[in-house]
N, C-alpha and C positions, 0 to 999 in steps of 0.2 A: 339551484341544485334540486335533485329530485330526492324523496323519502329515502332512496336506496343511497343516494351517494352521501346523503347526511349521516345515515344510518354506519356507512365504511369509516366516512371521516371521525366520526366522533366516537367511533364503535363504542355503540349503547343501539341495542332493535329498538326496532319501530315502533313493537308496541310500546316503549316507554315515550319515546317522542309521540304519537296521538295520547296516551296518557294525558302529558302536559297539553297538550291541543285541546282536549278535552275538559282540564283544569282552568284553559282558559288564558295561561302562561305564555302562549305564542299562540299568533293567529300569520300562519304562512297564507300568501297570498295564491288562486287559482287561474292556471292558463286558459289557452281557451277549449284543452279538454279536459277542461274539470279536474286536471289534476293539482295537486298540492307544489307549488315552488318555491324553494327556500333562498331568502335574500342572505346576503352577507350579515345583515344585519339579525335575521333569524337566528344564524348560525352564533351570534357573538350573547343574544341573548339565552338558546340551550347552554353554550359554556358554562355562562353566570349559573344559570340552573343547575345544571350538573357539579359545579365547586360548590355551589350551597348546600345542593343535597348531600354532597361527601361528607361536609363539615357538619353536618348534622339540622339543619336548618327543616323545619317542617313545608309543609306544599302552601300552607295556610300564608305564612311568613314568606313563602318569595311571594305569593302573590302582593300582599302587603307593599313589599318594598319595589317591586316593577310599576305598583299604580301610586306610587310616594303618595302611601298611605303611612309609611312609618318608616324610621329613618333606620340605614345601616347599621349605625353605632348601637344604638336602643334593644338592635337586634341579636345582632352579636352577643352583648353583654349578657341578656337571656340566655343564649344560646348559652354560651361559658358557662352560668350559673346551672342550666339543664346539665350540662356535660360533668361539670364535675362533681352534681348527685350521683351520675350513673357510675364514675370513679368510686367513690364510696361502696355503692352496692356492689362493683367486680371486686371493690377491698375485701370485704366481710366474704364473697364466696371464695375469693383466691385463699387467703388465710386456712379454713377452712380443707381445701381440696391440697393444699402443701401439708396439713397435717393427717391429710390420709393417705399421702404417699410418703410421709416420715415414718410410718404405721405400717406401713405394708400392708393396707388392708386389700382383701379383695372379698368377694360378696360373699361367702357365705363367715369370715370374721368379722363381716362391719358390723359396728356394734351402733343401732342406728338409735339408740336410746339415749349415748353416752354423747353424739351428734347432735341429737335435737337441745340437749340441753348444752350443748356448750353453743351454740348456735343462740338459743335465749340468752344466755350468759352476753355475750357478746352485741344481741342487741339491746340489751338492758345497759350494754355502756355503751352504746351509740353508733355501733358499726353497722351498716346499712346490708342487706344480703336480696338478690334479686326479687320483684314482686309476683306474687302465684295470679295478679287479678286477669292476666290475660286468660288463664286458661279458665275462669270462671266467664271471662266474655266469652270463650270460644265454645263452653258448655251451656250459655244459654243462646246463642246461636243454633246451638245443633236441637234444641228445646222449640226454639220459633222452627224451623223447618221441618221438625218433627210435627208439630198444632198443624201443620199446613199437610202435613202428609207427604212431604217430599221428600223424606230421609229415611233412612232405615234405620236401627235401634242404635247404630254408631256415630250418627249424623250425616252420614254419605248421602250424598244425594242418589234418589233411587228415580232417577229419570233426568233424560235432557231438560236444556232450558226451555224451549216451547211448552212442553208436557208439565214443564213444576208452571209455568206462567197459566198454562189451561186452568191445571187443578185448583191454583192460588184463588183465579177467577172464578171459578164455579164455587167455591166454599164461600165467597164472598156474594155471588149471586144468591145463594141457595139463603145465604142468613137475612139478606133482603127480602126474598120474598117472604121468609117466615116471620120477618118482624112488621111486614104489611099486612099480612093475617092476622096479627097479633093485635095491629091496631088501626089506624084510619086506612089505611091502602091508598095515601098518596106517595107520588114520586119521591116528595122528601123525606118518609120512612121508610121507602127501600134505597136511599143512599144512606141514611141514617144506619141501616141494618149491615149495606154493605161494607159500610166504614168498620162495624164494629167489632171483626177480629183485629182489626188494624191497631184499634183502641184498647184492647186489652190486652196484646202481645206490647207494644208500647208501654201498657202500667206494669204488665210484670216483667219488662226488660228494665225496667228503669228502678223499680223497688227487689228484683230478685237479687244484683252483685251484694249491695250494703246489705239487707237479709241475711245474706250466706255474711258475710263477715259479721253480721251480728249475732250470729249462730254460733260461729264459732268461740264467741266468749262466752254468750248466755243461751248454752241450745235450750234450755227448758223454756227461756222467754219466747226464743224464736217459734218454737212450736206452739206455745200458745197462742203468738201473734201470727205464722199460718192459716193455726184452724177458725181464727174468728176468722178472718178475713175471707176464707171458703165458707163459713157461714152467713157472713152478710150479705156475700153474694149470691150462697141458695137463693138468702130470704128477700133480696131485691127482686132475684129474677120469677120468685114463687107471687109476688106482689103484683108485678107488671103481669105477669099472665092473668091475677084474677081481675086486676083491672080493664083488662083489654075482654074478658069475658064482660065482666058487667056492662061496661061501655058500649 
């Protein structure tokens, strides 16, 4: 079968079948013009793919179990155990969103005060209410594309993808060269240099989420442990320059 007839039969688009082609999930076999053909067998292994994904199963997890790297059962019962946290947290918002339609509220009575705190109430006895950390991944996403100069103040990207891959590389070029002026001027300091917006978009991708949620308990601490942490890094980077001077 071809892309197109897989695509009618199982209606799910293409793009999601090269997705899984791409994951690694199914390797369709090519004719001899290079096109992609799907065996019967293809077709039995998307199925599997497609009721797992329904049921909830991650891309990580079928791979897992198509290379019997981990067994169904084992899988499942994760999954169950995944499934019924997420039970929990539609509990606590449904609760919730039934007592603002018992209320008749609409926006300018809600009283979002008397909400927040039955909302703490409620998780302080153990009812689970959806988690905000996605949209703190998705704020510091639009943070990395913004360092890169690809975004505009809202995270949009403010160019094709060629033009954000130019610019990415040039920013990365440009900190190589200045860190081979900075010091011996071999090849392994201007990869060294190039690497290192990579390196520090990485430490504060990975210390900014807990940050923010450590903020929001102790912001006086957070803010103290911001501004050292921009200070230590002046004073590394004020350090490296005099050494690269004296050297």
């Amino acid at each position: 079968m071809t892309i197109k007839e897989v695509e009618q039969a199982l209606e799910i688009p293409r793009a999601t079948i090269r997705f899984y082609e791409k994951e690694k999930l199914i390797t369709p076999s090519r004719n001899g013009n290079a096109y992609r053909e799907y065996s019967n067998e293809d077709i039995a292994v998307l199925k599997k793919i497609i009721v797992f994904r329904k049921i909830g199963l991650s891309v990580g997890d079928i791979k897992e179990l198509l290379d019997e790297k981990a067994s169904l059962q084992e899988v499942i019962e994760k999954n169950v155990a995944d499934l019924q946290e997420r039970i929990k947290e539609l509990d606590g918002a449904i609760k919730i969103c039934k007592k603002i339609q018992f209320r008749q509220e609409d926006i300018n009575s809600f009283d979002e005060t008397y909400y927040w705190e039955e909302i703490q109430v409620q998780e302080k006895a153990g009812s689970r209410f959806l988690d905000i950390v996605n949209d703190t991944i998705k704020y510091e996403k639009k943070i990395i594309l913004k360092q890169f100069n690809l975004a505009d103040r809202d995270g949009n990207l403010s160019c094709g993808k060629i033009e954000a891959l130019r610019n990415a590389i040039g920013i990365c070029i440009a900190t190589g060269i200045v860190n081979c002026l900075l010091t011996e001027r071999t090849t392994e300091e201007f990869i060294d240099g190039f690497l290192l917006p990579f390196k520090w978009i990485l430490v504060y991708s990975i210390l900014g989420v807990p940050l923010y949620f450590f903020g929001k308990k102790y912001p006086k601490a957070a803010k103290v442990i911001k501004w050292t942490g921009i200070g230590i890094f002046l004073l590394i980077l004020f350090l490296l320059i005099v050494l690269s001077v004296y050297n």
